[in-house]
N, C-alpha and C positions, 0 to 999 in steps of 0.2 A: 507750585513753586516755579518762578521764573527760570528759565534756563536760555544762555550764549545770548545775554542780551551784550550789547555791544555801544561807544558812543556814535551817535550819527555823525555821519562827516558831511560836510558843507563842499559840493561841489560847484564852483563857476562851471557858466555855462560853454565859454568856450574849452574848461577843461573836457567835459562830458563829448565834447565834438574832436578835439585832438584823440579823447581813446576809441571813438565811434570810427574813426578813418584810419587808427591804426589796425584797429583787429578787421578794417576789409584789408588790408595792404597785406596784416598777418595772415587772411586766410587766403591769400591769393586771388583773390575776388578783381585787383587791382592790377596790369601789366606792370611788369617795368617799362618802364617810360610812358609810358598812359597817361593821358592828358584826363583831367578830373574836371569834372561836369564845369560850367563856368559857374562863376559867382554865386546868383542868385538864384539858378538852381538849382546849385546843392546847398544854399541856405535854407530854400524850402524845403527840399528834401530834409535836413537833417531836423529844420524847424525851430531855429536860432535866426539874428539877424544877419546881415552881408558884414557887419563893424565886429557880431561876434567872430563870425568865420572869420574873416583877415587876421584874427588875434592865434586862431587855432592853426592858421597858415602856415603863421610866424613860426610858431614853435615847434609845428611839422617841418619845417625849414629848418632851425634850428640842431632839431635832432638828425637831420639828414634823410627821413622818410620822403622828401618831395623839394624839388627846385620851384621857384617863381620866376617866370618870366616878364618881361614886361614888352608890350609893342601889341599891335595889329595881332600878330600870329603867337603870342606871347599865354600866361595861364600857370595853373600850379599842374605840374609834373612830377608822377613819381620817380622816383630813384632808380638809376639802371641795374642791369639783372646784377652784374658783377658787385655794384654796395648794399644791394637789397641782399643778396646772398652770405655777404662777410657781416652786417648785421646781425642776421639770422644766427650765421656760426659765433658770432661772437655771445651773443645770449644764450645760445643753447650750452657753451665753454664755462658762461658766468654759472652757471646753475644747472649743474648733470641730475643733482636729485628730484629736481624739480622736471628736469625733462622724462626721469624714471617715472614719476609721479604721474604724471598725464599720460603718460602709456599705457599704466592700469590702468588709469581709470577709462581708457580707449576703447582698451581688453576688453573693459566689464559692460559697459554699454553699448559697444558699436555692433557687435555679434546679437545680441538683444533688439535692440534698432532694426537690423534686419530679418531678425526671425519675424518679429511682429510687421515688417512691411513684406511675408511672406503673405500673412493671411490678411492684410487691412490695405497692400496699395490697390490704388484704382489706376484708369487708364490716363489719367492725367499724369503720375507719378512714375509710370512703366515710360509715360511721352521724356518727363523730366531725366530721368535714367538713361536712356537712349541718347539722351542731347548731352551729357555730359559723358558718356564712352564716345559721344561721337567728334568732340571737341578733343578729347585724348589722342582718339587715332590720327584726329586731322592737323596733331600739334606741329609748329616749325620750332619754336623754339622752348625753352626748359619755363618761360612764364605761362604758356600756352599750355603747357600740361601743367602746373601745377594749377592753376583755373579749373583745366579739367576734371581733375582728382576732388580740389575742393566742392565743385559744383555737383559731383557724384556724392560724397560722403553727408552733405547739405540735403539733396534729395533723398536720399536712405533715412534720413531722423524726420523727413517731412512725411515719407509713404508709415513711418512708423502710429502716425496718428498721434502721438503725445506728445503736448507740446513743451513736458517740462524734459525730455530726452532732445527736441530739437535744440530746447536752450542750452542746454549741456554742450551737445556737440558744437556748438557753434562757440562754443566758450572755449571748451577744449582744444580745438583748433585754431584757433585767435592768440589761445595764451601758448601755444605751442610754437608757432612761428618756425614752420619749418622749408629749412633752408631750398632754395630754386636747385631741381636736381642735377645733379653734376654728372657727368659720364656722356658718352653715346646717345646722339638724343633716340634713335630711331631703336634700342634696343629698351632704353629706358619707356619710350611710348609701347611696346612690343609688349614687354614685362606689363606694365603698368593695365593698357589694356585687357591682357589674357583674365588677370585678376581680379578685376573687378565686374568684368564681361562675366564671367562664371558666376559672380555674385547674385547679379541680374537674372542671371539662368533659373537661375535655383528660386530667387523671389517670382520670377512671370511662373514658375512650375507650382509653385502655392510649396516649395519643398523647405519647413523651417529649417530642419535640423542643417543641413547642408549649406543655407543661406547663412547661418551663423557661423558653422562650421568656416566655410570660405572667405568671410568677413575677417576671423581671427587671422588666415593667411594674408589679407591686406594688410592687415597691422601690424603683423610681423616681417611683413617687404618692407613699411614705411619705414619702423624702429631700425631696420637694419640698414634703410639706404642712410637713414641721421647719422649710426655709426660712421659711414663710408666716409660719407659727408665732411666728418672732422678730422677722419684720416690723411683725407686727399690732402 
C-alpha cells in the first residue's frame, strides 16, 4: 500500500532561487549588508539564467531580504543587521510552535551529528571546526558570529559522515531563522566560543558520549538566547 503520497507541486525556477538565497540569509551564511556575488556568478552558481535571477531579486527586494542598487559601485545587498534581526523576531512571534518544533528536532539530531563526528571526522573536518571557532572568537559584530555558529553547526553534520543528517541540519537552521544576537557582543562571543570549543574537545578526543553530551548544552544556549531575543 502506498503511504504520504502527496500532489507534486510545480515550482518556477526563480521561485526555487528566491528560497535557495533565503535559507543562506536564514542560516547566516550571508552578513548584513553583504554585497552578494554579482550577476552572473551567482546565476551560475545557482544554475538559473541572469533574466531568472533578476526575477528572484525582485522578490528578495520585495520581501525586504536584500536592497538593489544600481551604479558603478551599486548590486544586490542584504539587509542590515537591525531588519534582518526584526524579520527574524517577527517570524519566530508568527510561529512559537513551530520554533518549539525545530528545537526538538535540534535535540534529537545535533547531539547524534556529533557523537558520530566523534568517531568518523577526519583532519579536514577538525581544519573546518577550527575555522569556524575561529571566526567566532574573531567576531566584531553580532552577523560575524552568527556566520560563525552557523559554519560550526554545518561542519559538525559534514564530520558526521551522513549525508541525510547534513540535509537536516541545514534545513533546520534555514527554517529556524534565528534572530542576529543581541546583548554584549564580546560576552556573547565569550559564551558562544567556550561552548562549542568544548564540543570540538570532546570530537578531536574521539569522546562520544561527551561530544553529544556538550552539543545538547549548545542547543539549550541557542533556545534560551531566542527567548532572550523576544524579551528584549
Amino acid at each position: 500500500m502506498l503511504w504520504g503520497l502527496k500532489p507534486v507541486e510545480q515550482h518556477a525556477a526563480y521561485g526555487l532561487a528566491v528560497t535557495h538565497l533565503k535559507q543562506q540569509i536564514h542560516m547566516g551564511m550571508v552578513l548584513p549588508g553583504e554585497r552578494l556575488p554579482a550577476e552572473r556568478k551567482l546565476a551560475e552558481q545557482i544554475g538559473i539564467s541572469r533574466v531568472t535571477l533578476r526575477e528572484a531579486l525582485r522578490v528578495l527586494e520585495a520581501e525586504g531580504y536584500i536592497s538593489v542598487r544600481r551604479g558603478a559601485s551599486g548590486g544586490a545587498f542584504a539587509a542590515d543587521e537591525d531588519q534582518l534581526r526584526d524579520m527574524a523576531l517577527k517570524r519566530l512571534s508568527s510561529d512559537p510552535s513551530g520554533v518549539l518544533r525545530i528545537f526538538e528536532y535540534r535535540t534529537a539530531v545535533e547531539p547524534l551529528a556529533a557523537e558520530l563526528s566523534a568517531v568518523r571526522r577526519t583532519p579536514g573536518d577538525l581544519r573546518r571546526l577550527d575555522e569556524a571557532l575561529r571566526e567566532i572568537s574573531q567576531a566584531t559584530n553580532a552577523g560575524e558570529l552568527r556566520r560563525g555558529e552557523a559554519a560550526f553547526h554545518l561542519a559538525i553534520a559534514q564530520a558526521s559522515a551522513n549525508p541525510y543528517i547534513v540535509t537536516s541540519i541545514e534545513d533546520a537552521l534555514a527554517s529556524l531563522f534565528m534572530p542576529l544576537p543581541h546583548g554584549t557582543l564580546p560576552d556573547q562571543v565569550a559564551q558562544s566560543g567556550l561552548l562549542r570549543g568544548n564540543v570540538v574537545e570532546a570530537i578531536r578526543d574521539r569522546a562520544q558520549p561527551q561530544a553529544a553530551s556538550r552539543m545538547q548544552l549548545v542547543i539549550e544556549y541557542e533556545q534560551a538566547r531566542v527567548s532572550d531575543s523576544k524579551a528584549a
